[in-house]
C-alpha positions as a printed NumPy array, in Angstrom:
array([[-34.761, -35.048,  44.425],
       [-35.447, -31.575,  42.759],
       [-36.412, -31.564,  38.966],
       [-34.47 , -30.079,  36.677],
       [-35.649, -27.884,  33.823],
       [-34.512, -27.396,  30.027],
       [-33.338, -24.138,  31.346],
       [-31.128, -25.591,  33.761],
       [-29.734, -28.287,  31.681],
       [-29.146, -25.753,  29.089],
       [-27.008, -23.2  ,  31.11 ],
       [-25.125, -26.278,  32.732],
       [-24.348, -27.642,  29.146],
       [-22.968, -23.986,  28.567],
       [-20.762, -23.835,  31.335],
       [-19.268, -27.261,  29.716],
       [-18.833, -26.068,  26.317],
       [-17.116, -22.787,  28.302],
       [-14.928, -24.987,  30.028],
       [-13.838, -26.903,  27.353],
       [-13.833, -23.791,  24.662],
       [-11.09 , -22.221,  27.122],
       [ -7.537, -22.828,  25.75 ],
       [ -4.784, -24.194,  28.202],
       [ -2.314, -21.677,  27.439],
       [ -4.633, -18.4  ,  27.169],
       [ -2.434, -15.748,  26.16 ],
       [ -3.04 , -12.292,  28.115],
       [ -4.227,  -9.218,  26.597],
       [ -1.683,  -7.743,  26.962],
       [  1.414,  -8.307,  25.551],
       [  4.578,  -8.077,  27.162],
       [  7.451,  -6.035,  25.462],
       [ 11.097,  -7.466,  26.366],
       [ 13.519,  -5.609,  28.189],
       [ 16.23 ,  -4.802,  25.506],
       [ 19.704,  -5.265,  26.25 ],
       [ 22.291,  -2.749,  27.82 ],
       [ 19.155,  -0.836,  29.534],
       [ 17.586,   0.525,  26.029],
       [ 20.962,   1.926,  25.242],
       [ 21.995,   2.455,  21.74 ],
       [ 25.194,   0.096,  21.613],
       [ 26.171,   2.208,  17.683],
       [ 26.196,   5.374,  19.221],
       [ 29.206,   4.177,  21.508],
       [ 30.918,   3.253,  18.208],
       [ 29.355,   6.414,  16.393],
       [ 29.127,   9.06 ,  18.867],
       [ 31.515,   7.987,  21.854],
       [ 29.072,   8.391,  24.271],
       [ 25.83 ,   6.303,  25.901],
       [ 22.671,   7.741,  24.543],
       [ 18.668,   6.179,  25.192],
       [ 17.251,   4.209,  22.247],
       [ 13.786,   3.675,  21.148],
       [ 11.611,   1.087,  21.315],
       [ 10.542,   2.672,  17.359],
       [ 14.234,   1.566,  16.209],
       [ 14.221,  -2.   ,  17.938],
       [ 16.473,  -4.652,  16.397],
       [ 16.956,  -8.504,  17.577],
       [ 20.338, -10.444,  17.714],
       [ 20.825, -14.165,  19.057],
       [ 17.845, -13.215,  21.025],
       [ 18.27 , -10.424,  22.361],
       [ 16.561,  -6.592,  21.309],
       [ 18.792,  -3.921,  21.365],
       [ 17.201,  -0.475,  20.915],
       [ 18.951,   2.556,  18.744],
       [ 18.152,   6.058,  17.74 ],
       [ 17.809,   5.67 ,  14.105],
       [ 17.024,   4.155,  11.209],
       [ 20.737,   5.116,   9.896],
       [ 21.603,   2.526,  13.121],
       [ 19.045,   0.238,  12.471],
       [ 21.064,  -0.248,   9.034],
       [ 24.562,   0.024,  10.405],
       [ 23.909,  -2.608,  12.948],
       [ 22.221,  -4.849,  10.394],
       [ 25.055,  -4.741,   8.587],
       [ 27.622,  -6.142,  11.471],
       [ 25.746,  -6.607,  14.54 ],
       [ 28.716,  -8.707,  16.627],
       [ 30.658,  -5.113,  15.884],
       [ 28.169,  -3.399,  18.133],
       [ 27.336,  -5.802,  20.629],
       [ 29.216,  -5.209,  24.31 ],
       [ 31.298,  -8.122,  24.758],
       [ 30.419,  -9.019,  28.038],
       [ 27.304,  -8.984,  29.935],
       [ 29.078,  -8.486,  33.781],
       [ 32.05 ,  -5.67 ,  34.255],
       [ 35.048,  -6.603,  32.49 ],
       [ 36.715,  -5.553,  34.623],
       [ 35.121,  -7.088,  37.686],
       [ 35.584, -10.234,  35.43 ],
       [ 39.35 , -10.037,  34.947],
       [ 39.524,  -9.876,  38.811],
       [ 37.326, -13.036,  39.12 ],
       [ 34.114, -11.695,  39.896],
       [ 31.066, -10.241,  38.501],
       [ 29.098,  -6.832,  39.053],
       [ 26.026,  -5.611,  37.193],
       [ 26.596,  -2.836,  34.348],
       [ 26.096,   0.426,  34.36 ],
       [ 25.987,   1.251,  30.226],
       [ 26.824,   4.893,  31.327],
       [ 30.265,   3.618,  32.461],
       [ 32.144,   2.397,  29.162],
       [ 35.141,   2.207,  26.499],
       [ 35.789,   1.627,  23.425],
       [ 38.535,  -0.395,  22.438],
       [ 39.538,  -0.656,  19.069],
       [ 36.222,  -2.658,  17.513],
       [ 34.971,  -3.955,  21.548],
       [ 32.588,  -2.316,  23.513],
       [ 33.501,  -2.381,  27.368],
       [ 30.828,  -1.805,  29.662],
       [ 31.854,  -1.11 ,  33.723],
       [ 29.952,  -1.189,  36.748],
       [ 29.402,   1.836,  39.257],
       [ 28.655,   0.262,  42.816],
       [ 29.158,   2.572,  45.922],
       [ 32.62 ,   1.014,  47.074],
       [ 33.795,   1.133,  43.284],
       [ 34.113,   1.928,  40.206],
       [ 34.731,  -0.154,  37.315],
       [ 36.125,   2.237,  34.624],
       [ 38.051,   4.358,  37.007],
       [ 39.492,   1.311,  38.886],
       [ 40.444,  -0.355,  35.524],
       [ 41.949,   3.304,  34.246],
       [ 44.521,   3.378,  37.266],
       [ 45.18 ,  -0.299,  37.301],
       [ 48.312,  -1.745,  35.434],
       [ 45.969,  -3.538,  33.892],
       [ 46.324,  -3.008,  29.648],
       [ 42.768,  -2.416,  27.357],
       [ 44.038,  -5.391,  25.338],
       [ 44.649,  -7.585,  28.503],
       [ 41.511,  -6.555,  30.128],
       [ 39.895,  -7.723,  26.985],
       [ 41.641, -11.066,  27.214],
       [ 41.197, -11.639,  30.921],
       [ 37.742, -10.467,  30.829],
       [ 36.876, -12.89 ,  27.89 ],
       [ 38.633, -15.866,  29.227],
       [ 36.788, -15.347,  32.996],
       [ 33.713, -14.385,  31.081],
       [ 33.746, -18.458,  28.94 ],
       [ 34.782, -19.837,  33.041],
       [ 31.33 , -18.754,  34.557],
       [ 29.117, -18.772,  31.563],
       [ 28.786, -22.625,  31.333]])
């Protein structure tokens, strides 16, 4: 049997206390930042500006969970002040939804109707804004169909 020495015991009683010092849920260094909604899109500057333009991270702002980045701190306080206004309504196509189905976003791709922000999809066979401007299919219905297929999948 082979001795053991006060050194040994003491680096094996370290390894314990290292063991047992090291927290189940260790956080990592380094942080992970969320991915904010509609691809770091400003959703104000649809309402603002008619067109998609790139937030920043600097002007982040939270909803029900979810960050939505905007251009400035004039957004930052016009979102704060009604953020359901400038929210898209649906997280799939609308107009994928009103048919029944669902296609990612492309936040390029959009209308505004009246106080709803409509988001469309741009696969290679189709696309959503340009199919739903030459369908019979009216804003306000699209809205309505969209919403009502939209409650259906999200369960």
């Amino acid at each position: 049997m082979k001795k053991m020495y006060l050194g040994d015991w003491l680096g094996m009683l370290l390894l314990i206390v290292l063991i047992i010092a090291q927290p189940a849920n260790s956080q990592p260094l380094v942080q992970e930042v969320p991915m904010p909604a509609i691809d770091g899109y400003s959703p104000v500057s649809y309402f603002t500006w008619n067109r998609a333009e790139k937030g920043d991270s600097e002007y982040a702002v939270s909803h029900d969970g979810v960050i939505y980045f905007l251009t400035s701190q004039a957004q930052v306080e016009a979102f704060n002040r009604n953020p359901d206004k400038y929210r898209p309504r649906h997280d799939p196509c609308p107009y994928s939804l009103a048919l029944g189905g669902q296609l990612p976003l492309d936040p390029t791709n959009f209308r505004v109707v009246g106080d709803t922000l409509l988001l469309f999809h741009v696969p290679d066979a189709i696309d959503g804004l340009t199919e739903s401007n030459a369908s019979q299919i009216g804003e306000r219905e699209l809205a309505r169909r969209a919403a009502g297929s939209f409650e259906v999948i999200r369960f």
